[in-house]
VEXDRENTOR-22478 format. One record per residue (C-alpha): residue number from 1; x, y, z. Coordinates in steps of 0.1 Angstrom, whole numbers, plus 5000, padded with zeros to 4 digits. Last residue first. Example, Ala and Ser with C-alpha at 12.3 -4.5 7.8 and 13.67 -1.06 7.14 Angstrom:
BEGIN
<atom><nr>2</nr><x>5137</x><y>4989</y><z>5071</z></atom>
<atom><nr>1</nr><x>5123</x><y>4955</y><z>5078</z></atom>
//
This chain:
BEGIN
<atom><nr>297</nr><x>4752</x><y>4922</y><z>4902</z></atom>
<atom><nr>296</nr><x>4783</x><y>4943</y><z>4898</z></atom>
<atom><nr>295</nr><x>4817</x><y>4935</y><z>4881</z></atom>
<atom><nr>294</nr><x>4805</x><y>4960</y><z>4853</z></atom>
<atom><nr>293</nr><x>4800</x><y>4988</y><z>4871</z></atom>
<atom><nr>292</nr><x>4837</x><y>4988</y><z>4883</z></atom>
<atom><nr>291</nr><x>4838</x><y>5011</y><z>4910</z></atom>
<atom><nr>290</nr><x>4821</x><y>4982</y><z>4938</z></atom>
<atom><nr>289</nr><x>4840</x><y>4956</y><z>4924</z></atom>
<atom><nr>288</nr><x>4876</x><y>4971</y><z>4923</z></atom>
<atom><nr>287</nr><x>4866</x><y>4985</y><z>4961</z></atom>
<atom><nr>286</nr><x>4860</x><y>4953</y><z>4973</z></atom>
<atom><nr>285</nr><x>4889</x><y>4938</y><z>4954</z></atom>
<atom><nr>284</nr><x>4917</x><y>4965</y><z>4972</z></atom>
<atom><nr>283</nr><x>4899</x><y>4957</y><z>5004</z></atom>
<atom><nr>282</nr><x>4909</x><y>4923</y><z>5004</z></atom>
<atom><nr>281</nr><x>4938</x><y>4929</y><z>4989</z></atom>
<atom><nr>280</nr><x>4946</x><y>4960</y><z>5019</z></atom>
<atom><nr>279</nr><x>4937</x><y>4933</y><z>5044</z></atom>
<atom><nr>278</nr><x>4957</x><y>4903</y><z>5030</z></atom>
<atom><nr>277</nr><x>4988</x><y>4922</y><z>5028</z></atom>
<atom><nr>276</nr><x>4986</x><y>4932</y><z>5061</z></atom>
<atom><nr>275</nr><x>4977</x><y>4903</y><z>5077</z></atom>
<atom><nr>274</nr><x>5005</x><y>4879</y><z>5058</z></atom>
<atom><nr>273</nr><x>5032</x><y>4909</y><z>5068</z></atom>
<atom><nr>272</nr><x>5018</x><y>4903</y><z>5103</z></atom>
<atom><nr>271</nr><x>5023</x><y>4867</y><z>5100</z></atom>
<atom><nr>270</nr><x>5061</x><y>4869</y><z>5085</z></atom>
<atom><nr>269</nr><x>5064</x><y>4888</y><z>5121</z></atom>
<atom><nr>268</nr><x>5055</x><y>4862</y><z>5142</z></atom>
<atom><nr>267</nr><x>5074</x><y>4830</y><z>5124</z></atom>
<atom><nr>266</nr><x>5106</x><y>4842</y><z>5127</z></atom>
<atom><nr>265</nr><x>5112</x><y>4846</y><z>5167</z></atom>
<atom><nr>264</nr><x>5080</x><y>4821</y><z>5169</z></atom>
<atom><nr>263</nr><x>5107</x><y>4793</y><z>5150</z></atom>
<atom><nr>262</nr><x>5128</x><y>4795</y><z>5182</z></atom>
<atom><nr>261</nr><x>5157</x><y>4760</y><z>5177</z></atom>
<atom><nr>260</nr><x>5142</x><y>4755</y><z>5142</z></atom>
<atom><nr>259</nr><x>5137</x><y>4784</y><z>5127</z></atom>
<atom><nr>258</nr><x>5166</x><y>4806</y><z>5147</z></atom>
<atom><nr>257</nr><x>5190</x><y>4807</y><z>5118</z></atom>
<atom><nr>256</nr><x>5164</x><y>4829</y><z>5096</z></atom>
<atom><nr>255</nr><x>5158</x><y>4849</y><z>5130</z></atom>
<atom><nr>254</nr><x>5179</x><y>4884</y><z>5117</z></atom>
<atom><nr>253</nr><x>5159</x><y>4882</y><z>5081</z></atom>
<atom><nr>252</nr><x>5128</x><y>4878</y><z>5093</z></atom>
<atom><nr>251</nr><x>5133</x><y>4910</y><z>5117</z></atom>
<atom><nr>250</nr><x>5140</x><y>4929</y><z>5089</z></atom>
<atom><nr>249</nr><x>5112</x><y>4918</y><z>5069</z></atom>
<atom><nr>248</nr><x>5093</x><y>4934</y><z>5099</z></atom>
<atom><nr>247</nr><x>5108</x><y>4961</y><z>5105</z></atom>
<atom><nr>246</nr><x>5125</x><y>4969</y><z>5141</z></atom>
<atom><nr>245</nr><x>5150</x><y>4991</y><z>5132</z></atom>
<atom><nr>244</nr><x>5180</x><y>4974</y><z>5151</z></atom>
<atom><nr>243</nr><x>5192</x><y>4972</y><z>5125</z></atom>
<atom><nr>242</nr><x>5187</x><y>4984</y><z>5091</z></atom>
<atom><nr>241</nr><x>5152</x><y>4992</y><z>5073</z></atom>
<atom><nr>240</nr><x>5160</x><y>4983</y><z>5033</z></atom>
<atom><nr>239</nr><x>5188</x><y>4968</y><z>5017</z></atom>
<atom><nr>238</nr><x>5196</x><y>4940</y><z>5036</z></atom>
<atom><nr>237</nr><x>5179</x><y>4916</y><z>5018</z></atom>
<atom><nr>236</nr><x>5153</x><y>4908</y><z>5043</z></atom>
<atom><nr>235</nr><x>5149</x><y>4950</y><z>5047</z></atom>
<atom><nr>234</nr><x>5144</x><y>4945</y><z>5004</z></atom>
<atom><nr>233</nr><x>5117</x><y>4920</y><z>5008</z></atom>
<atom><nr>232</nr><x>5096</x><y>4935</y><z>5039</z></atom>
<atom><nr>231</nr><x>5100</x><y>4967</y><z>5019</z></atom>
<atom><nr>230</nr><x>5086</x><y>4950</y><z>4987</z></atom>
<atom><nr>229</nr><x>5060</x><y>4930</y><z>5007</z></atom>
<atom><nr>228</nr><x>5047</x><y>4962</y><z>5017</z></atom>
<atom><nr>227</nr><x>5047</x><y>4980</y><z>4988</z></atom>
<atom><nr>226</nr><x>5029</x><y>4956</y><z>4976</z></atom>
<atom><nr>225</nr><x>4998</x><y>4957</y><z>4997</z></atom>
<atom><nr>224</nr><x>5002</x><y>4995</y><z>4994</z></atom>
<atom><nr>223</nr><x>5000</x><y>4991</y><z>4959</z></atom>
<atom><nr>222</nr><x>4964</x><y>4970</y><z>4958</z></atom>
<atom><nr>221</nr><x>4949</x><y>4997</y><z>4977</z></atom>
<atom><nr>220</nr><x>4964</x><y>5027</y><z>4953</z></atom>
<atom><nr>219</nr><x>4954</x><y>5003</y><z>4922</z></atom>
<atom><nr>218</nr><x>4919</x><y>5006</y><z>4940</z></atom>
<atom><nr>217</nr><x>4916</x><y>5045</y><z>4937</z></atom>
<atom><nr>216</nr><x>4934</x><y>5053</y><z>4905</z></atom>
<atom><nr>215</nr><x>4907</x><y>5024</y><z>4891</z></atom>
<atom><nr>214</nr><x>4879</x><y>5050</y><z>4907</z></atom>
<atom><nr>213</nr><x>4895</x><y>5082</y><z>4905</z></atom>
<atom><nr>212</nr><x>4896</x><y>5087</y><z>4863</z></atom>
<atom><nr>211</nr><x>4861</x><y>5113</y><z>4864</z></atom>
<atom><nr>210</nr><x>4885</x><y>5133</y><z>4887</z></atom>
<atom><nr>209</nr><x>4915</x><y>5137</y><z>4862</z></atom>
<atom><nr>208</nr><x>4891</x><y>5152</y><z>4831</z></atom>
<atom><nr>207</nr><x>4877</x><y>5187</y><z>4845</z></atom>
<atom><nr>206</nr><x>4903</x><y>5199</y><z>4871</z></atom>
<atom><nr>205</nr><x>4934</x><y>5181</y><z>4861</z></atom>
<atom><nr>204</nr><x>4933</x><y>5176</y><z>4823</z></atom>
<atom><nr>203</nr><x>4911</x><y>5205</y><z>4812</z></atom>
<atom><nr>202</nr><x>4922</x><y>5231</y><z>4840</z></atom>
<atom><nr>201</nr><x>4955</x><y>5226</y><z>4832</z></atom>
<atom><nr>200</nr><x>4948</x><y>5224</y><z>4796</z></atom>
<atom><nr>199</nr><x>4935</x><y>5261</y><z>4794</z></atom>
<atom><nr>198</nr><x>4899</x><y>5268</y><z>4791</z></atom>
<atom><nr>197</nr><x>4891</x><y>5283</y><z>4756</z></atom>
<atom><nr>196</nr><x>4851</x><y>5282</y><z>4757</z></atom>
<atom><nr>195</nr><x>4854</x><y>5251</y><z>4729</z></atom>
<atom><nr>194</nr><x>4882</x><y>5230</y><z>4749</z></atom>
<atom><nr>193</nr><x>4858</x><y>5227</y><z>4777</z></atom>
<atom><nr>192</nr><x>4834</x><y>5215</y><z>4757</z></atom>
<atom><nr>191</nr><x>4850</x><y>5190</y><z>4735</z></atom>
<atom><nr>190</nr><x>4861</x><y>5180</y><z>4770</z></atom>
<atom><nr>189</nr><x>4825</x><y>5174</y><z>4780</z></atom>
<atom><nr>188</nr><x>4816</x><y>5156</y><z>4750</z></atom>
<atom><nr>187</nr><x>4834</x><y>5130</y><z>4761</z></atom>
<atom><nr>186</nr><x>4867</x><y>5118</y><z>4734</z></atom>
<atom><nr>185</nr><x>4892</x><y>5126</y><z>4762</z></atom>
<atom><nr>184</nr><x>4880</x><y>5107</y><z>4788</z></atom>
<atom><nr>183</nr><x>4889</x><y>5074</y><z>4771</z></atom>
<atom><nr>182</nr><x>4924</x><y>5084</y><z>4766</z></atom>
<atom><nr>181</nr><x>4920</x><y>5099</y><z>4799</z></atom>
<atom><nr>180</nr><x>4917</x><y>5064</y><z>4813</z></atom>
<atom><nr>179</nr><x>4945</x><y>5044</y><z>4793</z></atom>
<atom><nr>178</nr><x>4967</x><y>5073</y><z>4803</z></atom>
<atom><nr>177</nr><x>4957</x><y>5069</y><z>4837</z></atom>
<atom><nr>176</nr><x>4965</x><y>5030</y><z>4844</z></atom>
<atom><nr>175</nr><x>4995</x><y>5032</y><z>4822</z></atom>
<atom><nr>174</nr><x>5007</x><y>5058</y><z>4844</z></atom>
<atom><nr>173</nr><x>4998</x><y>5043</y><z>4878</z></atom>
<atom><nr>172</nr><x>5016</x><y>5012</y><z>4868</z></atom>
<atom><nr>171</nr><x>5045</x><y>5032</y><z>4854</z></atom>
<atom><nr>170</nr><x>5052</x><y>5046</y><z>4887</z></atom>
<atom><nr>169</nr><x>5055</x><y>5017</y><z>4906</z></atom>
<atom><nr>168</nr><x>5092</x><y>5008</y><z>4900</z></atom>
<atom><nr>167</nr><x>5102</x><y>5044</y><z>4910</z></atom>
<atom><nr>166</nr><x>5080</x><y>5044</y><z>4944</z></atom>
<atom><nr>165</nr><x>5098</x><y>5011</y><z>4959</z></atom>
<atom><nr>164</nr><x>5127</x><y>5028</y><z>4949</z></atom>
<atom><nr>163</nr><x>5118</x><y>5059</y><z>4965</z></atom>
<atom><nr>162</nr><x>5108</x><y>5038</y><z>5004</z></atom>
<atom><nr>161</nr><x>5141</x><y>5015</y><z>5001</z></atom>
<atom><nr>160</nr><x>5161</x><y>5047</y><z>4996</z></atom>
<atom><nr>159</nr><x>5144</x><y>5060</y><z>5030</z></atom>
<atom><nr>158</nr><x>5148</x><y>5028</y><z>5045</z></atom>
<atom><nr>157</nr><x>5188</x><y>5027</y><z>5040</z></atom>
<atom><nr>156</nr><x>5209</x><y>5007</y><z>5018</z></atom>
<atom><nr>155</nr><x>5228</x><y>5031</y><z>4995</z></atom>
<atom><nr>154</nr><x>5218</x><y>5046</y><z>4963</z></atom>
<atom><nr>153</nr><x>5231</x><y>5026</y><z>4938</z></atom>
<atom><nr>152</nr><x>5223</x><y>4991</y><z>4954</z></atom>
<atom><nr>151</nr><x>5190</x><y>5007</y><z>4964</z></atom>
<atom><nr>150</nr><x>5182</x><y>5015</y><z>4928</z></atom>
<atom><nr>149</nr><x>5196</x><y>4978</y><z>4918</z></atom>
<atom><nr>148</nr><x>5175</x><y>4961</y><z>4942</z></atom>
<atom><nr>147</nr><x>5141</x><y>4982</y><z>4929</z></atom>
<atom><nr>146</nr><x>5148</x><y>4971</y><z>4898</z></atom>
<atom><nr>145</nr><x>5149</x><y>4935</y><z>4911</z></atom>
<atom><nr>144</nr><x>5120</x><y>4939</y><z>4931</z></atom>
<atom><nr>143</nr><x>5096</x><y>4955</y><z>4901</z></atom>
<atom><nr>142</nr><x>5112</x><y>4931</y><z>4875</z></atom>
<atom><nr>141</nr><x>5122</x><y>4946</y><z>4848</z></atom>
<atom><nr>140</nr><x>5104</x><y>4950</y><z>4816</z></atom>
<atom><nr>139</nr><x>5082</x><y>4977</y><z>4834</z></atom>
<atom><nr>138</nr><x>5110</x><y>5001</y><z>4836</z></atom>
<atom><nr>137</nr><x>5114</x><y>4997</y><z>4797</z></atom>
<atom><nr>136</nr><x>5072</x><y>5002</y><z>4789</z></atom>
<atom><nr>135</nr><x>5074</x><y>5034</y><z>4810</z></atom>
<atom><nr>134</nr><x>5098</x><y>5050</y><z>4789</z></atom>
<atom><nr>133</nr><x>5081</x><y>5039</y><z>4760</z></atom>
<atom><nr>132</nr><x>5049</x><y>5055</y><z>4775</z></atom>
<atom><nr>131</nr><x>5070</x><y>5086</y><z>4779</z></atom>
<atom><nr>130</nr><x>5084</x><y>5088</y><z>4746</z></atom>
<atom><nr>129</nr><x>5052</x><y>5076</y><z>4724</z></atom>
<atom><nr>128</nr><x>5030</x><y>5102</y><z>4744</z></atom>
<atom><nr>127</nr><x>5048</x><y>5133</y><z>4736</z></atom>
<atom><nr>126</nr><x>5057</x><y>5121</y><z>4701</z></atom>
<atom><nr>125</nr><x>5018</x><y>5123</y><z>4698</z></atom>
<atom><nr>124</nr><x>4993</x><y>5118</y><z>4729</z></atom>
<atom><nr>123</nr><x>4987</x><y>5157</y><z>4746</z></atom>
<atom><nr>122</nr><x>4961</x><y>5142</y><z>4768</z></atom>
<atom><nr>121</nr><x>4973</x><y>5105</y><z>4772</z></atom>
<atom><nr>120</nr><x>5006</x><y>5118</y><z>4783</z></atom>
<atom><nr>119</nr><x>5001</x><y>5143</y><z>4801</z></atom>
<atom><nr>118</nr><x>4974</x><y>5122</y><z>4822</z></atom>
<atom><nr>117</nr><x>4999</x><y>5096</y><z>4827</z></atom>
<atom><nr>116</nr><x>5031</x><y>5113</y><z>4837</z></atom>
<atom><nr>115</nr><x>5012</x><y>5132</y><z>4862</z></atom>
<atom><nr>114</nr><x>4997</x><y>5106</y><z>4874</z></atom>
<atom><nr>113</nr><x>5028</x><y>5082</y><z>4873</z></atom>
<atom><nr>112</nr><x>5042</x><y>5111</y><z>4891</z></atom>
<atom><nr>111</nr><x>5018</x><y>5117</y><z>4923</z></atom>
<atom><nr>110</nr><x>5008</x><y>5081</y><z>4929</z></atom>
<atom><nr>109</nr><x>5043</x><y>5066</y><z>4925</z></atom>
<atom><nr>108</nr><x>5053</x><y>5089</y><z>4953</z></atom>
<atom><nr>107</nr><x>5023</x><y>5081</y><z>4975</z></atom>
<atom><nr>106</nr><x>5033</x><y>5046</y><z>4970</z></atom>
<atom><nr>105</nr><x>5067</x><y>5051</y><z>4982</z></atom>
<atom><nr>104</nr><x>5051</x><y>5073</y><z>5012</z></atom>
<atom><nr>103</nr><x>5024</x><y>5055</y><z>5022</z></atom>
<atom><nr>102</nr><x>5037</x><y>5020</y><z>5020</z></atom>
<atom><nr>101</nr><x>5070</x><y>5031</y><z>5043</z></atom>
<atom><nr>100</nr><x>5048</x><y>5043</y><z>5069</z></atom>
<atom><nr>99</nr><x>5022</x><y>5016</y><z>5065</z></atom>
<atom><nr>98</nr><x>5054</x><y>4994</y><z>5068</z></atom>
<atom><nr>97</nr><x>5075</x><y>5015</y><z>5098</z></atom>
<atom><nr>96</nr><x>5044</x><y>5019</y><z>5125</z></atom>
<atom><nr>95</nr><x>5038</x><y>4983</y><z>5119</z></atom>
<atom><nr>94</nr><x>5071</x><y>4974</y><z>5131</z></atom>
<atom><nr>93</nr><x>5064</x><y>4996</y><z>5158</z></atom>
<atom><nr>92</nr><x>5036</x><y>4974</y><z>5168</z></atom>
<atom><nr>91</nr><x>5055</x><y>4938</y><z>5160</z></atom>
<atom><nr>90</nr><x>5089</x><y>4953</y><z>5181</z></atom>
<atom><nr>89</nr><x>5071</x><y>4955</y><z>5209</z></atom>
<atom><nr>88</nr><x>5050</x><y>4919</y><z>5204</z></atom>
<atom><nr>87</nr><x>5089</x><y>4906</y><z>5197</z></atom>
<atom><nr>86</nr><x>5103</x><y>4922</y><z>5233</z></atom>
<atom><nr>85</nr><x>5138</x><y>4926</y><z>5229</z></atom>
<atom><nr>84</nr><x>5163</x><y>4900</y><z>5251</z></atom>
<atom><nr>83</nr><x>5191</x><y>4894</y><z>5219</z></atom>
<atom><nr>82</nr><x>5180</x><y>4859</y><z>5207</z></atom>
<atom><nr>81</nr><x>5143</x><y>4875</y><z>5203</z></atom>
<atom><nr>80</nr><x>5117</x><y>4873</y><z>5227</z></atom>
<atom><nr>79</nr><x>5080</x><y>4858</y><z>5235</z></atom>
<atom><nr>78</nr><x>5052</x><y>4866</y><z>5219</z></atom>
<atom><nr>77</nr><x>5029</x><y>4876</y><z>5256</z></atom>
<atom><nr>76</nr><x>5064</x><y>4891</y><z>5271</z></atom>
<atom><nr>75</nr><x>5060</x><y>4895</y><z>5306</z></atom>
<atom><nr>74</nr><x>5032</x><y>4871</y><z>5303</z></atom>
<atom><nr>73</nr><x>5058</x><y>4839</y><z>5304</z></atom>
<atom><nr>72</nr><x>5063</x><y>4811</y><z>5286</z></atom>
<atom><nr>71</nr><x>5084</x><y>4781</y><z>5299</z></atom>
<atom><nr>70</nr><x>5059</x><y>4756</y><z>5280</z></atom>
<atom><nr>69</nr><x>5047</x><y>4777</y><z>5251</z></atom>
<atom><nr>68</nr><x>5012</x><y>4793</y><z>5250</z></atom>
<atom><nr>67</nr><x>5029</x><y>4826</y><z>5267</z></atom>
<atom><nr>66</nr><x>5052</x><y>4830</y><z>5239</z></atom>
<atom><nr>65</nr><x>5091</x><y>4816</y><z>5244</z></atom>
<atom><nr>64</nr><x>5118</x><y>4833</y><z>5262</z></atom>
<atom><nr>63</nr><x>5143</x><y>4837</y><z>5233</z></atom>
<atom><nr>62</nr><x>5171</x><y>4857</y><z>5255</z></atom>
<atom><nr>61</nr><x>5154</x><y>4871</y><z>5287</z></atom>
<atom><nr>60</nr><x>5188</x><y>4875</y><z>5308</z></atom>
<atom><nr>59</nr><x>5209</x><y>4891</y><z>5278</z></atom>
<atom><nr>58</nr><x>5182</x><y>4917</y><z>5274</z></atom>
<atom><nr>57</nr><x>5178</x><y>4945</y><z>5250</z></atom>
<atom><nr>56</nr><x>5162</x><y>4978</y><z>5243</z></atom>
<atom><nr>55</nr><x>5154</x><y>4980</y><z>5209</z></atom>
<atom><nr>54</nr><x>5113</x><y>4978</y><z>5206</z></atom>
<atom><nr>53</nr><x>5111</x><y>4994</y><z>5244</z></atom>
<atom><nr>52</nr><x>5086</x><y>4971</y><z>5259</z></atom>
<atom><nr>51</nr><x>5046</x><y>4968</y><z>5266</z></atom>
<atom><nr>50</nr><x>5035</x><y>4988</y><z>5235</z></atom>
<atom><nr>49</nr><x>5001</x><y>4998</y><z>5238</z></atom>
<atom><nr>48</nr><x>5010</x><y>5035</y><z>5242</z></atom>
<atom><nr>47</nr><x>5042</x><y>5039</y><z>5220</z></atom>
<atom><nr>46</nr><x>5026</x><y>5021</y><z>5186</z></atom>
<atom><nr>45</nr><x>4991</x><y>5042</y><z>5194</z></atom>
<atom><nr>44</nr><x>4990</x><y>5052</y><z>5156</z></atom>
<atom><nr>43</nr><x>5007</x><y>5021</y><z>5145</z></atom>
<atom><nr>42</nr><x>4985</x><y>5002</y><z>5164</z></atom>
<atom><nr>41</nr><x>4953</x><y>5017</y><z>5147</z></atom>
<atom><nr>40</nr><x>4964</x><y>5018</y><z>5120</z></atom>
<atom><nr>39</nr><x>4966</x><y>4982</y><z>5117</z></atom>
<atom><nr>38</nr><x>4935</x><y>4976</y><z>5134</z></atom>
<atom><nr>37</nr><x>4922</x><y>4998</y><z>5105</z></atom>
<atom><nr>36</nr><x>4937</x><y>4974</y><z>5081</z></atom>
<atom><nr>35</nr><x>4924</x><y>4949</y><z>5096</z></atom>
<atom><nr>34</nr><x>4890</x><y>4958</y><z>5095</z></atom>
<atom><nr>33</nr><x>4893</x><y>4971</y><z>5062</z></atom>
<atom><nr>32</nr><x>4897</x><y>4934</y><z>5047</z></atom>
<atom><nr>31</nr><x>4866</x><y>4923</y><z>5068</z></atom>
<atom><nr>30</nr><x>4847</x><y>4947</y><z>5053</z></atom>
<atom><nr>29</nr><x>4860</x><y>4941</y><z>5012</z></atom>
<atom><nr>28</nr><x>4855</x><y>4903</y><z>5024</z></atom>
<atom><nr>27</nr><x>4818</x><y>4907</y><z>5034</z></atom>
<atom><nr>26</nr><x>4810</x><y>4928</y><z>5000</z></atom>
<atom><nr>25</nr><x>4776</x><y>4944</y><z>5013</z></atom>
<atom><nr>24</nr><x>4795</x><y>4974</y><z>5027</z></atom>
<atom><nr>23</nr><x>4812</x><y>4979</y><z>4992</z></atom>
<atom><nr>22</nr><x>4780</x><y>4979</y><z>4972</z></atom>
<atom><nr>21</nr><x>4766</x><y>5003</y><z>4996</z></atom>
<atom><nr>20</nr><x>4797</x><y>5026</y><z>4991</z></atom>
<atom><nr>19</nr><x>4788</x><y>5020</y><z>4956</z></atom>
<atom><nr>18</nr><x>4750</x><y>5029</y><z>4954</z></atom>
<atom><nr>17</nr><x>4760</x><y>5058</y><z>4979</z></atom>
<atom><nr>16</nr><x>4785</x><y>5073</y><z>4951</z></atom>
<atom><nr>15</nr><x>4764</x><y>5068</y><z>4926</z></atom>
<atom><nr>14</nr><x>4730</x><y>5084</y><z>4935</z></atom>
<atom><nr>13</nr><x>4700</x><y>5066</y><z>4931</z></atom>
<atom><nr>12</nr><x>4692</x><y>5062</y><z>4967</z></atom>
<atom><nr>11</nr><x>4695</x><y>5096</y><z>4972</z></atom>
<atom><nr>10</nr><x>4669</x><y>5100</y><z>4944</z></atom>
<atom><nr>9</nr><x>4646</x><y>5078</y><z>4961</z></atom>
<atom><nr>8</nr><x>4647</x><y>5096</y><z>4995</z></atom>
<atom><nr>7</nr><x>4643</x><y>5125</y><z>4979</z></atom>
<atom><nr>6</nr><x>4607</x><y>5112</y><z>4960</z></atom>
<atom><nr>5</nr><x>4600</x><y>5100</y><z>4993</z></atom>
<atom><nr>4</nr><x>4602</x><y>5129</y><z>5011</z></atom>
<atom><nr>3</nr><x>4582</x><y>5149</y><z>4984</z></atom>
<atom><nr>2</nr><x>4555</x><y>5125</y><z>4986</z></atom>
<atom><nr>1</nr><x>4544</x><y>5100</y><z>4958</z></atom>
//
């Protein structure tokens, strides 16, 4: 066998190519990043492809239906609220605000439960038994209703929405770490490191963290699906994104009365919270498969 095909074989072999293959041959996992990189996309370019200011109203366009109703006109392609403002304008910005508020809170959890986690499952003892009870209590709640209660006590705004979303997710990511360098932690690797006298900052977050990416990496996908539906949730309630912030669950809550008279004033946006969440799940399996050694063929 040649040299070049020797390389070729061993690049083939290699890990991280065998499961970025595995994730391009996973249909749904494609088709799932897809949107959300259509998603992005519009956020990104929110004030460039948007035909209308989100918030600027319009007592003489007042619910004009879509263009595929009867009376609909290509002024406004999805039609209008009951207060004149584009919907397709506020749809893009509305983006703009839910991967916004899905990277941050989740970004948050990310950062502490981590932290909390790898602590934790390194230094285990009393250490361990008082943050994972911790961690056991906020998971007794439920995530939205804990998440209610911090924004009650905080104030409704979107920036309280975006840490209390965060809070209630941090135990996930700490369980999920813990459990991992738990596992880490009896290599031979770590043995090693502990032998030549490195310190346990380099041992937990240098040597032991990055061999714990891969579930890290699809409970991050799976979060910011939802996180979304969390913000969408609390904006409905009034606790999150206030008017005339054009958020999604926001803009839910301010047609509720218009179902049957304008049902496309409510109906549009609970569809791009649908797409949303469906891309990042769709993804969030695809990546869960192609990590996991054992969900493969």
């Amino acid at each position: 066998m040649s040299k070049k095909n020797t390389n070729k074989k061993t690049l083939d072999r290699h890990p991280m190519l065998e499961q970025l293959s595995q994730l391009w041959r996973n249909k749904t996992a494609v088709a799932g990043l897809i949107i959300i990189v259509i998603f992005i996309m519009v956020a990104i370019f929110a004030p460039y492809i948007s035909p209308h200011d989100p918030i600027e109203t319009s007592l003489y366009d007042q619910l004009k239906p879509p263009v595929w109703y009867e009376g609909g006109t290509t002024k406004n392609l999805l039609g209008t609220d009951d207060l004149g403002r584009d919907i397709l304008s506020r749809l893009i910005y509305g983006a703009r605000i839910s991967l916004l508020v899905s990277v941050i809170s989740v970004s948050l959890a990310f950062f502490f439960g981590t932290l909390i986690g790898a602590v934790s499952g390194y230094k285990k003892g009393w250490i361990d038994n008082i943050t994972m009870r911790i961690m056991d209590i906020i998971l007794s709640f439920p995530y939205i209703l804990l998440a209610i209660v911090i924004v009650a006590y905080l104030g409704p705004s979107l920036k309280n929405a975006m840490i209390a979303i965060g809070i209630t997710y941090i135990p996930r990511f700490a369980r999920i770490v813990r459990g991992s360098v738990l596992e880490e932690c009896e290599k031979d690797y770590v043995t090693a490191a502990r032998a030549i006298g490195a310190n346990e900052f380099r041992i937990i977050f240098i040597a032991i963290l990055p061999n714990c990416l891969g579930p890290l990496i699809v409970q991050t996908t799976l979060n910011f699906a939802s996180a979304i539906l969390d913000a969408a949730a609390l904006s409905f309630l009034g606790l999150g994104a206030q008017p005339p912030t054009p958020e999604w669950g926001a803009m839910i809550a301010q047609s509720r009365s218009l179902i049957l008279r304008a049902s496309w004033v409510m109906t549009l946006p609970g569809l791009a919270i649908l797409f949303a969440v469906l891309g990042f799940n769709l993804l969030g399996d695809g990546l869960r498969d192609a990590l996991d050694p054992r969900m493969r063929d």
